[in-house]
C-alpha positions as CSV (number, residue, x, y, z in Angstrom):
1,X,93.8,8.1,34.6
2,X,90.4,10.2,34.9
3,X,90.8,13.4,36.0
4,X,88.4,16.6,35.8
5,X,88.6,20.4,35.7
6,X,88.1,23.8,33.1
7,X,89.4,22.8,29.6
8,X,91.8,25.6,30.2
9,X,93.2,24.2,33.7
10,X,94.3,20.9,31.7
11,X,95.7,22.5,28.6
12,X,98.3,24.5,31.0
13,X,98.5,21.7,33.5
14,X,99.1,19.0,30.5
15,X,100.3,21.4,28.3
16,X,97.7,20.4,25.6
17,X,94.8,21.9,23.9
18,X,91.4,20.4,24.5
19,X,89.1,20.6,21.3
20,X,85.7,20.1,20.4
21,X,84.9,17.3,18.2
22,X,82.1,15.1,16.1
23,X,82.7,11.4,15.3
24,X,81.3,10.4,12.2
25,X,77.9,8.8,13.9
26,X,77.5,12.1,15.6
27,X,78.7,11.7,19.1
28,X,80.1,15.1,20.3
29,X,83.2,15.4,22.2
30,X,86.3,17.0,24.0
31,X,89.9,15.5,23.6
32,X,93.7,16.5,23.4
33,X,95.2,16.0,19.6
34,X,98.8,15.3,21.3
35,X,99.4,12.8,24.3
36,X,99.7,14.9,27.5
37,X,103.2,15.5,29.3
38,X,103.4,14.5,32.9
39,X,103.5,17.1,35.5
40,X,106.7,16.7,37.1
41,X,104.6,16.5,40.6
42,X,102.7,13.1,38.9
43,X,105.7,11.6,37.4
44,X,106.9,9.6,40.5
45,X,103.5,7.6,40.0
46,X,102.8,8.0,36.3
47,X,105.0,7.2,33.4
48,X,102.6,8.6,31.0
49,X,99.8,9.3,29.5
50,X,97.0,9.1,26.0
51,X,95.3,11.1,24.7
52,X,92.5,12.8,27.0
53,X,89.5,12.2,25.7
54,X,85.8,12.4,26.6
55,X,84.8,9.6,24.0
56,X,84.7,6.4,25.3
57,X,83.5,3.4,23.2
58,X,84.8,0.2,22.1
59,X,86.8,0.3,18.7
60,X,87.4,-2.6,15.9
61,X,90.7,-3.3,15.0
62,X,92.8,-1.1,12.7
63,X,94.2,-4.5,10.9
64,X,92.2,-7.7,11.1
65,X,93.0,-10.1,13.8
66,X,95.9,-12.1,12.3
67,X,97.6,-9.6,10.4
68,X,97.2,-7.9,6.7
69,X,96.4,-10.4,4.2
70,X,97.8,-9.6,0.7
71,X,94.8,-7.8,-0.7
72,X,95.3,-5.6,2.3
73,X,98.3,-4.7,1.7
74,X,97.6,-4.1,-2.1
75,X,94.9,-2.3,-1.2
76,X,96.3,0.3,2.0
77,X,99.7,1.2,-0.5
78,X,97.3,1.9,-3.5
79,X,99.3,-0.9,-5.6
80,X,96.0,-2.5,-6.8
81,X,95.7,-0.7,-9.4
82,X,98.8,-1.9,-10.9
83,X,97.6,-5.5,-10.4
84,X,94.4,-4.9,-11.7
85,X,96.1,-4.0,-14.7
86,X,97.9,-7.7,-15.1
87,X,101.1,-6.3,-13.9
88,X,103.0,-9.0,-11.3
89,X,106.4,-8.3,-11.8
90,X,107.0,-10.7,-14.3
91,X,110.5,-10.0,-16.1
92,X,112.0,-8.0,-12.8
93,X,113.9,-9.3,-10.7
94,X,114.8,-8.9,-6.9
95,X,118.2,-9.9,-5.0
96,X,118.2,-10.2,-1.4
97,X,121.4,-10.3,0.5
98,X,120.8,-13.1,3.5
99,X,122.5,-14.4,6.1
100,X,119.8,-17.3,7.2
101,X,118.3,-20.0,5.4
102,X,114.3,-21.1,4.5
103,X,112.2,-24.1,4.5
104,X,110.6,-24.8,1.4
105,X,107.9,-25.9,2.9
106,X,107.2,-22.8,4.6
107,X,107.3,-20.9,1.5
108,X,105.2,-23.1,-0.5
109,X,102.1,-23.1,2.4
110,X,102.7,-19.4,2.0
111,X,102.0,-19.3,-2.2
112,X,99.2,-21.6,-1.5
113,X,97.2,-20.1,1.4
114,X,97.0,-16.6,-0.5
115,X,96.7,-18.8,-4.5
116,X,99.9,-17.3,-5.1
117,X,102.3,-18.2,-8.2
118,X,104.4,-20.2,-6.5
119,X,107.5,-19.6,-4.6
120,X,110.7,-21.0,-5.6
121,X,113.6,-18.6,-5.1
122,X,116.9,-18.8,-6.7
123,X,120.5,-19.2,-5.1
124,X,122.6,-16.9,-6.9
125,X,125.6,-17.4,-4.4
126,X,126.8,-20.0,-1.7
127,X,124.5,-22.9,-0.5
128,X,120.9,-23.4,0.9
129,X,121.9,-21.8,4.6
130,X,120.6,-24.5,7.0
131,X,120.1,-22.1,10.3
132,X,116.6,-21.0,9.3
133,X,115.7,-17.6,12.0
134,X,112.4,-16.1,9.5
135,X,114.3,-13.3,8.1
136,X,114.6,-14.9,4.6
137,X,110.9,-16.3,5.0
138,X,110.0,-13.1,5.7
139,X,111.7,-11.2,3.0
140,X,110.6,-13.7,0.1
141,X,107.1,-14.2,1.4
142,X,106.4,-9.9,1.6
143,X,107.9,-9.2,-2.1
144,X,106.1,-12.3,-3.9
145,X,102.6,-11.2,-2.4
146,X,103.2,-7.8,-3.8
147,X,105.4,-9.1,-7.2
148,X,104.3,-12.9,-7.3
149,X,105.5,-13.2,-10.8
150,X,109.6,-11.6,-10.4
151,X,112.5,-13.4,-9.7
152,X,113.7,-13.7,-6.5
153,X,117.7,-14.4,-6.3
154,X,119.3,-14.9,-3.4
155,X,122.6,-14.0,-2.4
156,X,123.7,-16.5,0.8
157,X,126.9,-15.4,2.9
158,X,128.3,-18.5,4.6
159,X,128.9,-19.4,7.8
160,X,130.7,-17.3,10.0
161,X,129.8,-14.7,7.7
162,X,132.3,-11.3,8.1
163,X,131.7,-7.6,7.1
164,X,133.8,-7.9,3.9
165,X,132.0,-10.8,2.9
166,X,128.7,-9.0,2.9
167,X,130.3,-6.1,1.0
168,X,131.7,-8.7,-2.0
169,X,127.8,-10.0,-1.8
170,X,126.5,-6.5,-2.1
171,X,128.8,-5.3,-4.8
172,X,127.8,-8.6,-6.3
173,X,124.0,-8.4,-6.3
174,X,124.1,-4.7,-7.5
175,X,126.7,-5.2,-10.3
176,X,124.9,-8.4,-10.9
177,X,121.2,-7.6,-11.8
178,X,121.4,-4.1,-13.8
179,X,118.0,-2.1,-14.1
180,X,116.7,-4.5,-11.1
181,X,116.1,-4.3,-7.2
182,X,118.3,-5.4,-4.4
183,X,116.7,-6.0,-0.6
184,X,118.8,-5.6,2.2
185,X,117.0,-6.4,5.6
186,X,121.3,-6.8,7.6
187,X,122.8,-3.9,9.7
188,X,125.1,-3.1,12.0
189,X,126.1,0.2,14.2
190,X,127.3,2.6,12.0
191,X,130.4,3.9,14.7
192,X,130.8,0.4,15.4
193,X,131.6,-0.7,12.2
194,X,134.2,1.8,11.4
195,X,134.8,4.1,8.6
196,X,137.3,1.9,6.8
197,X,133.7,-0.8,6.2
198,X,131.1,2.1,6.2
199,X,133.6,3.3,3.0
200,X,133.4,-0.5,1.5
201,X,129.8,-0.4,1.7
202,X,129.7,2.8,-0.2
203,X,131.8,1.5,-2.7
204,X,129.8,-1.5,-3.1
205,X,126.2,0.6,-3.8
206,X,127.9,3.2,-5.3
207,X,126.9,2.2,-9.0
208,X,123.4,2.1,-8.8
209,X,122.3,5.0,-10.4
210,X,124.6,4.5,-12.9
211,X,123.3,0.7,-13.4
212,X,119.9,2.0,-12.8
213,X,119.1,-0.2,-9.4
214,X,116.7,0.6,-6.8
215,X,118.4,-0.8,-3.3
216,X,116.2,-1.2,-0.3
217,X,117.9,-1.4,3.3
218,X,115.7,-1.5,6.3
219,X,117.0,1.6,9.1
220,X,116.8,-0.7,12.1
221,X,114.1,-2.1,14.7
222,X,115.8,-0.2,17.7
223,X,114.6,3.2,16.7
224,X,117.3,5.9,17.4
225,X,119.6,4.1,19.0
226,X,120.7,1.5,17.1
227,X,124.2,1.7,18.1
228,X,122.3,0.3,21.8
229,X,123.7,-3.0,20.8
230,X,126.9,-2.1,21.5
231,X,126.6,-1.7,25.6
232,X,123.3,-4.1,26.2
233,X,122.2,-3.6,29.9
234,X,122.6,-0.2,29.6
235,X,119.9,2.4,29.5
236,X,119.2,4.3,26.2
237,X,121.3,7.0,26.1
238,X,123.4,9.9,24.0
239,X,126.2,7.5,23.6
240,X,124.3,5.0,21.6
241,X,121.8,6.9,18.8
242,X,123.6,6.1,15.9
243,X,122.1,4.5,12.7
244,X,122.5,1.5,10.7
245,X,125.1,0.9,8.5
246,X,124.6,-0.4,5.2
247,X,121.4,2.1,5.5
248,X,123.0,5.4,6.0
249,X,125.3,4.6,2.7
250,X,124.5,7.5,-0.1
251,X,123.8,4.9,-2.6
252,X,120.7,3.3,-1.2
253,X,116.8,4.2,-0.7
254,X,116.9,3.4,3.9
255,X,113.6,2.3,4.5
256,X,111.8,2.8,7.9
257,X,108.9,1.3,10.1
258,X,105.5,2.5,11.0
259,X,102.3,1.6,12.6
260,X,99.7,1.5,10.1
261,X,96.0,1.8,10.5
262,X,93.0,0.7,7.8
263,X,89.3,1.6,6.9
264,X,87.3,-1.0,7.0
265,X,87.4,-1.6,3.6
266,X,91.1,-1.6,3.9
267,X,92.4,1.4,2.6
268,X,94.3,3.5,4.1
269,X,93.6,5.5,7.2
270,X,96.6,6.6,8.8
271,X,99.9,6.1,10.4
272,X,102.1,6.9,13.1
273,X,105.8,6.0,13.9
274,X,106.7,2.6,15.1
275,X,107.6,3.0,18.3
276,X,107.7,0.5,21.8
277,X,109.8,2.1,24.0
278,X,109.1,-1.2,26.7
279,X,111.2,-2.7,24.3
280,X,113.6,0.3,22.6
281,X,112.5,-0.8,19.6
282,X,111.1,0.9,16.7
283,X,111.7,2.8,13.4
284,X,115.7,3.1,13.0
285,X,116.4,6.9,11.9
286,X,118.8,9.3,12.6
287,X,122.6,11.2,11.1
288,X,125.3,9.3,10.1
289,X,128.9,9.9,11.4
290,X,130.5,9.1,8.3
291,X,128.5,10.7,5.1
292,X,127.7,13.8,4.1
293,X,124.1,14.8,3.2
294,X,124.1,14.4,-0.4
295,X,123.0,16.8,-2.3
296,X,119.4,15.3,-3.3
297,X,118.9,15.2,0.2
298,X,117.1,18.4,1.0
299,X,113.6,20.1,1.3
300,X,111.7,20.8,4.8
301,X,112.6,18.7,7.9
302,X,116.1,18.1,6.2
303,X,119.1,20.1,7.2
304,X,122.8,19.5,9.0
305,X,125.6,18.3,7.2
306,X,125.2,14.9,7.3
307,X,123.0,12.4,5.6
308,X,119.8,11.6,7.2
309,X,118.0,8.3,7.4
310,X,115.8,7.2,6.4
311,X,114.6,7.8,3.5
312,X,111.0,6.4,2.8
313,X,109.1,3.8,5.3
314,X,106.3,0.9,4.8
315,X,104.5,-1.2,7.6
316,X,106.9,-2.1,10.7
317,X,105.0,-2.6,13.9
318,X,104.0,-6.4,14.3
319,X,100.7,-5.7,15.4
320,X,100.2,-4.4,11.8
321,X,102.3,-6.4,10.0
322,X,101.1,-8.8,7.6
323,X,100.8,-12.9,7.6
324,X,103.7,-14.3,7.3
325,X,104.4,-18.4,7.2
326,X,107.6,-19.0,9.8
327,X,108.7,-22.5,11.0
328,X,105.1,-23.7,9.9
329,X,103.2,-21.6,11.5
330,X,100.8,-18.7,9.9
331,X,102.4,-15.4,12.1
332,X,103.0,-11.7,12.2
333,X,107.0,-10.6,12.4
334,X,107.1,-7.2,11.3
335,X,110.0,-4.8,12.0
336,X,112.1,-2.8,8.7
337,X,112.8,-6.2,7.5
338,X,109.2,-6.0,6.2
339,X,109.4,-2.6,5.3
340,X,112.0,-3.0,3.1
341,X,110.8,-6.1,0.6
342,X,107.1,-3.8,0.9
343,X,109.1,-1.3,-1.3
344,X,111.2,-3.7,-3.3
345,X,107.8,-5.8,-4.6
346,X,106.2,-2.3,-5.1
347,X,109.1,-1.3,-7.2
348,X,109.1,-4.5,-9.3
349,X,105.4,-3.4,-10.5
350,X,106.8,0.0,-11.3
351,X,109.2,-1.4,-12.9
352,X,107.1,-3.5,-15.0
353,X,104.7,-0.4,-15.3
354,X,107.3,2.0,-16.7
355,X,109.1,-0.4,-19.3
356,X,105.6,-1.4,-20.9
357,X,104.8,2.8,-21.0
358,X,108.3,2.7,-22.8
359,X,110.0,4.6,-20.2
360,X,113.1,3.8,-18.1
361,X,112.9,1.9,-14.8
362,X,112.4,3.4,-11.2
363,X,116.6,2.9,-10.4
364,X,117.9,4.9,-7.5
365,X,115.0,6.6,-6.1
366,X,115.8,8.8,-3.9
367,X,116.4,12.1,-6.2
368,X,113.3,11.5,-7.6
369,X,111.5,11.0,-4.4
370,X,113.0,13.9,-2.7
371,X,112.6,16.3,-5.8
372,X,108.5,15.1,-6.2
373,X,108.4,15.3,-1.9
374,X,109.5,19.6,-2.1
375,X,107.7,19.9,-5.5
376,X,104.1,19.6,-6.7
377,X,103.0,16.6,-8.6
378,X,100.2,15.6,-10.0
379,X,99.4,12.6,-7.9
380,X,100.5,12.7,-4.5
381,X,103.1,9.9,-4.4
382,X,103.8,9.8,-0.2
383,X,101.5,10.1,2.8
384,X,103.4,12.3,5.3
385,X,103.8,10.7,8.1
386,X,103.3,13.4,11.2
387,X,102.6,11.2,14.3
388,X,104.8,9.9,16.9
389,X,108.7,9.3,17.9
390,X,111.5,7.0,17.0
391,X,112.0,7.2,20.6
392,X,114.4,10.0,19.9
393,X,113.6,12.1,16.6
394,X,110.0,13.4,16.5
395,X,107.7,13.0,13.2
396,X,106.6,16.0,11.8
397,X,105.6,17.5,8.0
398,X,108.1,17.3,5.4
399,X,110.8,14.7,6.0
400,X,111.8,13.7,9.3
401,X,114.3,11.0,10.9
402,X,111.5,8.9,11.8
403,X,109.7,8.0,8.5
404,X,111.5,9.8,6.2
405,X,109.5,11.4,3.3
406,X,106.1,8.8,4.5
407,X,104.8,5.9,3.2
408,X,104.2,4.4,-0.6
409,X,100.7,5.5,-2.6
410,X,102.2,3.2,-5.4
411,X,99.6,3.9,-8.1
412,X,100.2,7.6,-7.8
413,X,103.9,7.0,-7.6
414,X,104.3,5.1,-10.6
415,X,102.2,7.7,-12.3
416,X,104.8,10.5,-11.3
417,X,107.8,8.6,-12.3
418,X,106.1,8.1,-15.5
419,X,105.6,11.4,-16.2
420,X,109.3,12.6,-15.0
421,X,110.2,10.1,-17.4
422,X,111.4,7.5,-15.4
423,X,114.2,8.6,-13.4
């Protein structure tokens, strides 16, 4: 769309504000800092429209064609320095809760491509799952770039695999691997499930601060409405926001998805929401139905009586996801099921970080992370996260039900905890 007229005429007719600007080569400028809303007299033949903008040049990618490579990713979440300090998980562990299988090849072309340590999880419950989808490719291939040297358990439900079987897994992998990490990448409707199994996943996660676990579930790819699943054909709607259940459960750190953008020497530039509504997918946030907002929960952008999710968010969209090796093939998948491993390998470094300082682990997070997000510490541990929609909730400063409280600076994270003296 180009249109013309007074700066002023387009901030009322677009209900923007055109500014003056300056890139960094020196190219002078007028543009909107917010997408423009549609005149209602324009929406019958427009469905929307970017930013207005006098600058017009070609751009280079925000993530290298392909996808992030490890030292990307080490290097955009600020968890290099960790590595540089010979930290790589070694003595942590991580338990993923799956419901697909893996190829070992696929993991092993993964270890080598990136000279990884290599990649040989461990089946902590039922058998090697033969109905392979990426999911547990995905989860394994994330944490070990970040954590190559921790131990990856897996916890398989069978076949046929029912609600209160993922529960006994869940209660299993928590009970199971004190002072360590569990990733949880499975969800379901929160209303849908019903409050006698949103209860049972409660119970199951309920002992992690007590047995010092950090728990990582991703919100959900279908933004705000989650619960969409449960009418498909129907247009998004009131009747199906809702959030994922096991990631609205008090006892867990819900992870959500953004779209994250790098400097050219890959550190980190910015990030929005992830957000496609072509597809209603995106970041998975919202209020549960079922649990009150505990009382950690609080600071700007919080409020209501019911917990909010999520909590924290990594790297969701799959055009800025990293390479991934699925089904043989070198690929991009993306979505909260990346986010949530991000934070679960970042966490094993921490981990590692705060036992060798001779404090206690990271365990359940999300006091801490709330109480350093509404306080002032020394190293700022999140970047806020201020642009962009789940397709319902809006980002903003402070938390919100997009992104939560933003997106990992691990280094200065690990730094806080340290100093708070652990958890």
């Amino acid at each position: 769309m180009v249109i013309s007229g007074p700066a002023g005429t387009v901030d009322r007719y677009f209900r923007v504000r055109i500014e003056r600007f300056r890139s960094r080569s020196g190219v002078r400028f007028y543009a909107s800092r917010h997408d423009p809303r549609v005149p209602v007299p324009l929406q019958r033949v427009i469905s929307a429209a970017g930013h207005i903008s006098s600058y017009s040049t070609v751009r280079r990618e925000s993530i290298r064609p392909g996808g992030l490579l490890p030292a990307d990713l080490l290097t955009a979440y600020d968890i290099k320095p960790l590595r540089s300090r010979g930290l790589n998980g070694a003595g942590q562990t991580i338990a993923f809760i799956e419901i697909d299988g893996y190829d070992q090849n696929d993991l092993a072309s993964f270890a080598q491509r990136f000279n990884l340590a290599p990649l040989q999880p461990q089946i902590m419950n039922g058998v090697r799952l033969s109905d392979i989808e990426g999911e547990t490719e995905l989860d394994l291939e994330v944490a070990h770039e970040i954590a190559p040297r921790a131990r990856l358990r897996l916890y398989n439900c069978p076949n046929n695999c029912s609600g209160s079987d993922l529960v006994d897994l869940e209660s299993r992998a928590v009970r199971d691997n004190p002072r360590g990490i569990v990733s949880v990448s499975i969800g379901a409707c929160e209303t849908a499930a019903g409050r006698g199994d949103a209860q049972a996943e409660s119970s199951a996660f309920s002992p992690t601060g007590a047995l010092g676990v950090s728990a990582f579930v991703a919100s959900g790819d279908n933004g705000a409405y989650t619960c969409l699943d449960q009418d498909w054909g129907a247009p998004p709607g009131p009747r199906s926001l809702g959030v994922s259940i096991p990631a609205s459960v008090p006892g867990v750190t819900a992870v959500g998805g953004t779209r994250l953008s790098l400097n050219g020497n890959s550190t980190w530039y910015r990030e929005e929401v992830w957000e496609n509504p072509a597809e209603t997918t995106g970041s998975g946030g919202g209020r549960s139905v079922y649990f009150s907002r505990p009382s950690w929960q609080r600071g700007p952008g919080t409020g209501g009586s019911m917990r909010q999710v999520p909590d924290i968010s990594a790297a969701a969209d799959p055009l800025t996801s990293a390479q991934v090796v699925i089904g043989g093939s070198v690929t991009e998948a993306g979505g909260t099921s990346q986010a949530a491993p991000i934070w679960a390998g970042i966490t094993a470094l921490m981990n590692q970080y705060l036992t060798q300082h001779g404090k206690p682990v990271a365990g359940f997070l999300n006091p801490t992370l709330y109480r350093l997000a509404t306080g002032n510490p020394h190293y700022p541990p999140l970047h806020d996260v201020t642009v962009g929609t789940n397709l319902a909730y809006p980002a903003g400063s402070g938390y919100d039900m997009a992104t939560g409280l933003g997106t990992p600076d691990a280094w200065n994270l690990v730094r806080d905890l340290a100093a708070e003296g652990g958890r």
